[in-house]
LUMTI-155219 format. One record per residue (C-alpha): residue in one letter; x, y, z negated; residue number from 1. Coordinates in steps of 0.5 Angstrom, whole numbers. Layout:
BEGIN
 code    px    py    pz pos
    a     X     Y     Z NUM
...
END
This chain:
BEGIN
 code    px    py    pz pos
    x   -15   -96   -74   1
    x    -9   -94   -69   2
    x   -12   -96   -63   3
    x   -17   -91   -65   4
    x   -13   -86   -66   5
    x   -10   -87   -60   6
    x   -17   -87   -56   7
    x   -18   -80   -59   8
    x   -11   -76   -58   9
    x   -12   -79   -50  10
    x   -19   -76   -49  11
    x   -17   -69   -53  12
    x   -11   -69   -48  13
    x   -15   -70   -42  14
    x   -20   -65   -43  15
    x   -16   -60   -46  16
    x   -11   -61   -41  17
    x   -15   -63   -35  18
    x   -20   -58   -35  19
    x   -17   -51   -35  20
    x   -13   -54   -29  21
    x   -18   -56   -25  22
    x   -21   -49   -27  23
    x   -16   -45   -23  24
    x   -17   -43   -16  25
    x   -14   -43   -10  26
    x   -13   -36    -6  27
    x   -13   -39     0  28
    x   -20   -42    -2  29
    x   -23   -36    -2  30
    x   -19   -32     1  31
    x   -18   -32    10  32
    x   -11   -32    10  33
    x    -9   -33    18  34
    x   -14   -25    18  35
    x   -10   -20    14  36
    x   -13   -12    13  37
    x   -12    -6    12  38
    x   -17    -2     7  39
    x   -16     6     6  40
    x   -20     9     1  41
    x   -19    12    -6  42
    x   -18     8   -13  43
    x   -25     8   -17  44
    x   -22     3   -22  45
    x   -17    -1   -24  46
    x   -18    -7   -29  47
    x   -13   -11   -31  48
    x   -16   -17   -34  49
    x   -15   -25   -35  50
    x   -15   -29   -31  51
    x   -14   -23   -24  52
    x   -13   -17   -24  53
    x   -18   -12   -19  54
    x   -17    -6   -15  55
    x   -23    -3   -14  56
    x   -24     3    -9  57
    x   -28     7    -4  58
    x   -28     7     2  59
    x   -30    11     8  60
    x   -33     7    13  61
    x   -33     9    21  62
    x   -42    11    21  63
    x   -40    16    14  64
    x   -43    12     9  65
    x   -38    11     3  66
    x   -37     3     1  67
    x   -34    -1    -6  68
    x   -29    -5    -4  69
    x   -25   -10    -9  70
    x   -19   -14    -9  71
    x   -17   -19   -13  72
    x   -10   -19   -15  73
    x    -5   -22   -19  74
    x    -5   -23   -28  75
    x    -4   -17   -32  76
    x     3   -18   -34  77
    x     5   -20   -26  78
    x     2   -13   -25  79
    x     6   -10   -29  80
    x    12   -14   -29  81
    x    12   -13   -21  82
    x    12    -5   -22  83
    x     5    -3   -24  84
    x     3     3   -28  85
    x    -4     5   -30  86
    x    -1    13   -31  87
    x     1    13   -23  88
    x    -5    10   -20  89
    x   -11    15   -24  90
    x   -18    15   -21  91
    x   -19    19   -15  92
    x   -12    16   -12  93
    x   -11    16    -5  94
    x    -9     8    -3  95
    x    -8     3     2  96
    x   -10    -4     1  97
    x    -7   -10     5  98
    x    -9   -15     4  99
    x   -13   -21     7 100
    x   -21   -22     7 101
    x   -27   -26     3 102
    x   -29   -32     7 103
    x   -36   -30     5 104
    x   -36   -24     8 105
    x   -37   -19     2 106
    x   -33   -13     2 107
    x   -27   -16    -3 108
    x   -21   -19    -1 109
    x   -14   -21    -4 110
    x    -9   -16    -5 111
    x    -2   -17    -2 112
    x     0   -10    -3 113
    x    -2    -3    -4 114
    x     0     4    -2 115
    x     0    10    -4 116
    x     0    17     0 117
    x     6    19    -4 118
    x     9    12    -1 119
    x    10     8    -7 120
    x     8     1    -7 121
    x     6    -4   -12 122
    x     5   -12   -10 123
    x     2   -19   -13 124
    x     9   -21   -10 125
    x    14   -17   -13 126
    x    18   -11   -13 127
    x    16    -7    -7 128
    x    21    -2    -3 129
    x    17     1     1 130
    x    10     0     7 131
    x    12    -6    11 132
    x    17    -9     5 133
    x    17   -17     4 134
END
């Protein structure tokens, strides 16, 4: 009877375990690393939720037409931690997004750091001192 305890304990611990970190990604796996960009536009929305949070913004392309670009940043609680306030980024808010591009050519990419026109940054990496920091 043990044994088939055991067997039962062994399997809830590889699939309880096992799965939600196969589940994760990889960034680089969807993101272009080595092609960083700059994205200027104003914030449409600001979602924070599990397991990323996203940044999305509309942007004036070079022929006039306005384009939704997203980024995908990091969990909620790191945002937050890392300096972000929803009160000092409302929609309409002037940003810069560096970043790096999707490997699917969409218009999305992975938020390294963003900028307003009042020069304060916020970023996936930390507390930011101001454009170029880290």
């Amino acid at each position: 009877m043990k044994r088939a305890g055991y067997a039962v304990l062994s399997l809830a611990l590889v699939f309880g375990i096992g799965v939600p970190l196969s589940a994760h990604h990889s960034f680089a796996a969807h993101y272009d690393m080595a092609k960083p960009i700059t994205v200027e536009g104003s914030l449409v929305e600001v979602r924070l939720s599990n397991p990323h949070s996203w940044f999305y913004l509309d942007v004036k392309e070079a022929d006039g037409k306005v384009s939704r670009w997203a980024f995908e940043a990091g969990t909620p609680g790191g945002m937050i931690r890392n300096g972000y306030k929803a009160s000092e980024l409302p929609p309409g808010t002037r940003v810069t997004i560096t970043g790096f591009p999707a490997r699917d050519a969409a218009q999305r990419g992975m938020l390294r750091q963003l900028t307003t026109a009042a020069g304060k940054t916020f970023g996936m990496f930390g507390p930011q001192e101001g454009p170029g920091a880290r």
